[in-house]
C-alpha positions in Angstrom: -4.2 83.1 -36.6 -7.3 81.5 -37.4 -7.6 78.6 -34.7 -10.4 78.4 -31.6 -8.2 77.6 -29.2 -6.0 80.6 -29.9 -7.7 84.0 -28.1 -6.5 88.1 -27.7 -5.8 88.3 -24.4 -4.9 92.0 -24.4 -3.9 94.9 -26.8 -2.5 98.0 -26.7 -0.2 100.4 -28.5 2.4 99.0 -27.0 1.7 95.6 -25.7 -0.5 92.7 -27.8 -1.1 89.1 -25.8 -2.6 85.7 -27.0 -3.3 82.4 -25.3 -3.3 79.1 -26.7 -5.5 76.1 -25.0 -5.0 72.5 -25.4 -1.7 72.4 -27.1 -0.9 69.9 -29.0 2.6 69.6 -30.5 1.4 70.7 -33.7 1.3 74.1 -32.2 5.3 74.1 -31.8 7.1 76.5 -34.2 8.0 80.3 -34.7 5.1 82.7 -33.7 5.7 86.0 -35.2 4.2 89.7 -34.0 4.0 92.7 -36.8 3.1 96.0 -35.4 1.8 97.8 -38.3 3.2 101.7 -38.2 5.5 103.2 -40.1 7.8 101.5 -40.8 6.3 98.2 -39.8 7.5 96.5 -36.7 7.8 92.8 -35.9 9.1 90.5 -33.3 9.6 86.6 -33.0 8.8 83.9 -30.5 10.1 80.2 -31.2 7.1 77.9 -28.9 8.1 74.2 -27.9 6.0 71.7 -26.9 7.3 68.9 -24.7 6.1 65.4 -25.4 4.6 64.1 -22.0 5.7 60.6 -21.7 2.7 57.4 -21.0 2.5 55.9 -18.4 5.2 52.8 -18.2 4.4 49.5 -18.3 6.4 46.4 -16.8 6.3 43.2 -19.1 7.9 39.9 -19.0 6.7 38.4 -15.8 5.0 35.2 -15.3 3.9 34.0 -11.8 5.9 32.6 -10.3 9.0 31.9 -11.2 10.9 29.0 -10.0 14.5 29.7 -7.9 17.4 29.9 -10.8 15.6 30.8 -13.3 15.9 33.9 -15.3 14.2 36.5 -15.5 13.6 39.4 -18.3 11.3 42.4 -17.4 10.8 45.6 -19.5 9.8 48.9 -19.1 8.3 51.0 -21.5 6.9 54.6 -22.5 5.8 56.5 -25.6 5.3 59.9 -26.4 8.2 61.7 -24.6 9.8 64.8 -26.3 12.5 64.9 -25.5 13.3 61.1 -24.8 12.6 60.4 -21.1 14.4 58.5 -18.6 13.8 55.3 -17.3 15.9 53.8 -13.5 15.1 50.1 -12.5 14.2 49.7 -8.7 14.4 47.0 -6.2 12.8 47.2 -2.9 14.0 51.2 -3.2 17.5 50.5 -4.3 18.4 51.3 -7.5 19.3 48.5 -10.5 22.2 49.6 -12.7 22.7 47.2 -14.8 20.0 47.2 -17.3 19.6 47.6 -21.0 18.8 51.1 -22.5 16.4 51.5 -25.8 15.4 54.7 -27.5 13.0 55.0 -30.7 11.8 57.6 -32.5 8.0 57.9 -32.9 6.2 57.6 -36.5 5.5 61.5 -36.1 8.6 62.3 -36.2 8.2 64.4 -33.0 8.5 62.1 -30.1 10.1 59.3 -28.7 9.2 55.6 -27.5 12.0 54.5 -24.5 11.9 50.6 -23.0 14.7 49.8 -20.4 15.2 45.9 -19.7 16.1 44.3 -16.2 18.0 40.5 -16.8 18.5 38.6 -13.4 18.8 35.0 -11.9 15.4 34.2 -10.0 16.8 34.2 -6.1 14.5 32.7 -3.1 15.6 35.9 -1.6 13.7 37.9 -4.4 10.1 36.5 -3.1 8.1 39.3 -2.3 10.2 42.1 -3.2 9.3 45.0 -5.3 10.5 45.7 -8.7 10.0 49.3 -10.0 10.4 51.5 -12.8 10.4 55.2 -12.6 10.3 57.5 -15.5 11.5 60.9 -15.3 11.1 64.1 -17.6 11.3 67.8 -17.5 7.6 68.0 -18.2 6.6 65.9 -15.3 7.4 68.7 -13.1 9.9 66.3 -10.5 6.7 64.3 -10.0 7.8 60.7 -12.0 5.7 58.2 -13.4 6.0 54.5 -11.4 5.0 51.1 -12.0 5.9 48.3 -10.1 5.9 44.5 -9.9 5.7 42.2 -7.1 7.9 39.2 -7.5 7.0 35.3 -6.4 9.5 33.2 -6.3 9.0 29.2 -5.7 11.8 27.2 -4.0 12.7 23.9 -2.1 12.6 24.0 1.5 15.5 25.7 3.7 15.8 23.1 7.0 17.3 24.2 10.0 17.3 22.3 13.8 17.1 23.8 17.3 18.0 22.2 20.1 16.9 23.5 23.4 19.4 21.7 25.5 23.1 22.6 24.5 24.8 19.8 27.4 22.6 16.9 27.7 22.7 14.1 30.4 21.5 11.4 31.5 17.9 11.6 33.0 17.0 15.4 31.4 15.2 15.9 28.5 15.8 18.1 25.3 13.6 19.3 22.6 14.5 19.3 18.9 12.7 21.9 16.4 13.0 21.7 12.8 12.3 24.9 11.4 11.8 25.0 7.6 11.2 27.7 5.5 10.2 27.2 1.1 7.2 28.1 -1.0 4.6 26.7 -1.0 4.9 25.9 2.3 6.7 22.8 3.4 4.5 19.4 4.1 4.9 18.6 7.9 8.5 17.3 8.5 9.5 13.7 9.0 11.6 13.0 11.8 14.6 9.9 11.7 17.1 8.0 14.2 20.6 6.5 11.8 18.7 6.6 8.8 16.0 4.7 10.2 12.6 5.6 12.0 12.5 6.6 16.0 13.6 3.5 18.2 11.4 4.3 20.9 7.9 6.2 20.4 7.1 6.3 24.0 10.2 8.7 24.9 10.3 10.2 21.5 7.1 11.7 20.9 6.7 13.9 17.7 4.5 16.8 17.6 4.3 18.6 14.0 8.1 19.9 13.8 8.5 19.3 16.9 10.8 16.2 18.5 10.9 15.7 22.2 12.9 12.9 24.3 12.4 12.4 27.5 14.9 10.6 30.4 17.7 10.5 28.1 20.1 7.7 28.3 23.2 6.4 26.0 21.4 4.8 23.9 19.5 8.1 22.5 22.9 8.9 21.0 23.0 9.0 17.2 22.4 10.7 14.3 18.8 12.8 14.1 17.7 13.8 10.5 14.3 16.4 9.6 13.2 16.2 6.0 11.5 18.4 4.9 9.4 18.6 1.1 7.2 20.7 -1.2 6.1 20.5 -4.7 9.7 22.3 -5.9 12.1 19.8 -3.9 12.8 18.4 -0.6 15.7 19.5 1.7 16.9 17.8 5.2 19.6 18.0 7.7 20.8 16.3 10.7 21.3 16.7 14.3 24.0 14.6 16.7 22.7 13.9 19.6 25.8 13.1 23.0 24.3 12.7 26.2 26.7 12.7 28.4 27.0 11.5 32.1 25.5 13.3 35.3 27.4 15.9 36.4 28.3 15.8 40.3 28.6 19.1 41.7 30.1 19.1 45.3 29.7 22.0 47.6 33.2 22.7 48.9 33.4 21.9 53.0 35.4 23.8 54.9 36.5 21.8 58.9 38.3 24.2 61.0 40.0 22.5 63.8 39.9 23.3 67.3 42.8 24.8 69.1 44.3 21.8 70.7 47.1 21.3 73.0 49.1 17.8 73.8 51.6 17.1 76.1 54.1 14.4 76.5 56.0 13.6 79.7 58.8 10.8 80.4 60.8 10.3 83.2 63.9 8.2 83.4 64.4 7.2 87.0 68.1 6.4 87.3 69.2 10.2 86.6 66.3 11.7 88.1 65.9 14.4 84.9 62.4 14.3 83.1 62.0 14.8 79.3 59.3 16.6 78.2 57.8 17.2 74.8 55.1 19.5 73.7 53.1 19.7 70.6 50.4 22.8 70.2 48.4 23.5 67.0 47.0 26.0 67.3 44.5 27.8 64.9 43.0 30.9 64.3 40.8 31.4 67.8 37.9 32.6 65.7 37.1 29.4 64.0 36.4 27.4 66.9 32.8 27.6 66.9 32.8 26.3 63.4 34.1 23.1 64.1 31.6 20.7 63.7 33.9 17.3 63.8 37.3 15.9 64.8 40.5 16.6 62.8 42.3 13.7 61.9 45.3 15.8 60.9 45.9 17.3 64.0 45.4 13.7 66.0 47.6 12.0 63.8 50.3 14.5 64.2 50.0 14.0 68.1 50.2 10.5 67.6 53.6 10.8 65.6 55.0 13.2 68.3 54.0 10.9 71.2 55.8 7.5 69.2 58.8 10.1 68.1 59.4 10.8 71.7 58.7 7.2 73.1 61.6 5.9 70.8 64.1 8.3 71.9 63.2 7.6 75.5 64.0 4.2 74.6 67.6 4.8 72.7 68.4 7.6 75.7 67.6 4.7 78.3 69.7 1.8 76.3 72.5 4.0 76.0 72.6 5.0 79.8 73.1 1.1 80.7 75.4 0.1 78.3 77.3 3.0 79.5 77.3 1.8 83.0 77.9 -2.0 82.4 81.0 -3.6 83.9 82.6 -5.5 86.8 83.0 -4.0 90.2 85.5 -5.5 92.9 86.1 -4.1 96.4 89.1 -3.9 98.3 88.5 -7.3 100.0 88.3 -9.0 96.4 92.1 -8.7 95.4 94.1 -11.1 94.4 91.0 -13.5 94.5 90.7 -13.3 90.7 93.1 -16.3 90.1 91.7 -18.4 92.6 90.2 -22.0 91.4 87.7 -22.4 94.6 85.9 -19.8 96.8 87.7 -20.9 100.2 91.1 -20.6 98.4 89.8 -16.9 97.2 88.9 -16.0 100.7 92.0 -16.9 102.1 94.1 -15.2 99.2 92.0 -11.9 99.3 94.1 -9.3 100.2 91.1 -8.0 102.1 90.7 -11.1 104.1 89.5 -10.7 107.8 92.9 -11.4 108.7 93.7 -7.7 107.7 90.4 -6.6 108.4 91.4 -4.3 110.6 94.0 -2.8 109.0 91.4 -2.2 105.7 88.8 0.2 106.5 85.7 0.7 103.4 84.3 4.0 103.5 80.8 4.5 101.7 80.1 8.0 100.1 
């Protein structure tokens, strides 16, 4: 061998060594060892060179790219023996649907590879990062990598906030239109119904920002934010229901007083008395909650006391119809028929011509 960059490393009489610098992959092929004794001696040694791929390139992109458009990037490396292998990336996750091409050099010897990534331009694609790796024996599990940032342009994305989900009457609520596009959205333009704010004093707008103070019935309606950049413009709306004032009462609680009423009616003629009693009581250990009167209770006593007067009443009407009649002594018979007094007198059986004969005895 007649080359510079091949050198003796060491020989013997039983070992011969040679190193070879800067190889190239001309210096592939069948290297061959002859031992000259007799009979010669040789051995063979097939050397292969492995085709270090370039570095890849990503083509195809043009900044930016408007949402929905699409969009064709390629990869691509030479000089790889064997061919290498290219993986699409996006944001670390792996791409497999892509296009796989494989040439073979002018030399004869090693191979030019290009991959190609086809996708819909997507608002969420803004700022992510598109990658291709390129992996081969000779690369010693250290890949080659280039990458590509993606920009994206869309129309604005418009979303409102309230900050009051129940208003009423008298409060106040804050409306935030937040919007979201590239470039970034021209400050936002507030609406009532489709036309502008009714009432500037109350409704004060402060860059995305609407706020409406003392709210009353007539602040209900429609609310729209628009929102624009040089892509497009966007909007949406907001209805607004203030309702009435909510009245809250804090429950009361009256315990009433233990109270005790009596009722007490005599009836002369049969000397018996008629008594009626009406207690409510409570639960002792309320009393010195009581902070007023309970109708309730007086109303009940009043009931009792009528219920008791009008049987009073019917008792006594009963008694004297009972004892209604006509009552004739002894000295009044045989006076009924009589058509004067005298003529009575002197019929009556108990006349004082008998009077001594008819004796009255009072029990």
């Amino acid at each position: 061998l007649r080359d510079n960059r091949i050198e003796l490393v060491r020989a013997s009489w039983h070992e011969l060594s040679i190193s070879v610098s800067d190889v190239s992959l001309s210096d592939e092929g069948q290297y061959t060892c002859s031992l000259f004794t007799m009979p010669v001696k040789t051995s063979k040694a097939f050397l292969t060179v492995l085709g270090v791929p370039e570095k890849p390139q990503i083509t195809g992109f043009t900044s930016p790219v408007m949402e929905g458009e699409r969009m064709q990037l390629t990869c691509k490396t030479s000089g790889s023996k064997p061919a290498a292998d290219i993986r699409w990336f996006k944001n670390d996750k792996e791409v497999k649907d892509v296009k796989y091409l494989k040439e073979e050099d002018a030399n004869r010897k090693t191979f030019t590879v290009s991959s190609t990534l086809d996708f819909l331009a997507d608002r969420n694609d803004d700022g992510a990062v598109v990658s291709c790796r390129v992996d081969h024996e000779s690369l010693n599990s250290t890949p080659q990598i280039a990458m590509q940032v993606l920009e994206i342009h869309y129309t604005p994305l418009v979303k409102i906030i309230s900050s009051n989900s129940w208003p009423e009457e008298g409060q106040s609520i804050i409306l935030t239109c937040e919007s979201k596009g590239k470039p970034v959205p021209e400050p936002v333009l507030w609406t009532k119904d489709g036309g502008e704010l009714p009432d500037p004093e109350r409704m004060v707008v402060n860059g995305r920002v609407l706020s409406i103070s003392f709210l009353n019935k007539t602040d209900n309606g429609t609310y729209r934010c628009e929102a624009k950049n040089p892509i497009g413009r966007n909007s949406t709306e907001y209805v607004l229901i203030v309702h009435d004032v909510f009245n809250t009462l804090l429950p009361t609680t009256v315990i009433p007083s233990l109270t005790t009423a009596t009722v007490t009616t005599n009836v002369a003629l049969t000397s018996k008395t008629t008594s009626a009693t009406a207690i409510s009581a409570r639960d002792p250990n309320a009393l010195a909650g009581q902070t007023g009167p309970d109708h309730a209770l007086i109303g009940g006593i009043v009931a009792v006391v009528v219920f008791v007067t009008l049987c009073s009443i019917i008792l006594l009407g009963r008694y004297l119809a009972r004892h209604k009649g006509t009552y004739l002594t002894n000295e009044a018979k045989g006076a009924e028929d009589a058509p004067d007094a005298d003529t009575a007198i002197i019929n009556a059986e108990g006349s004082q011509v008998n009077a001594e004969e008819k004796k009255e005895y009072f029990i």
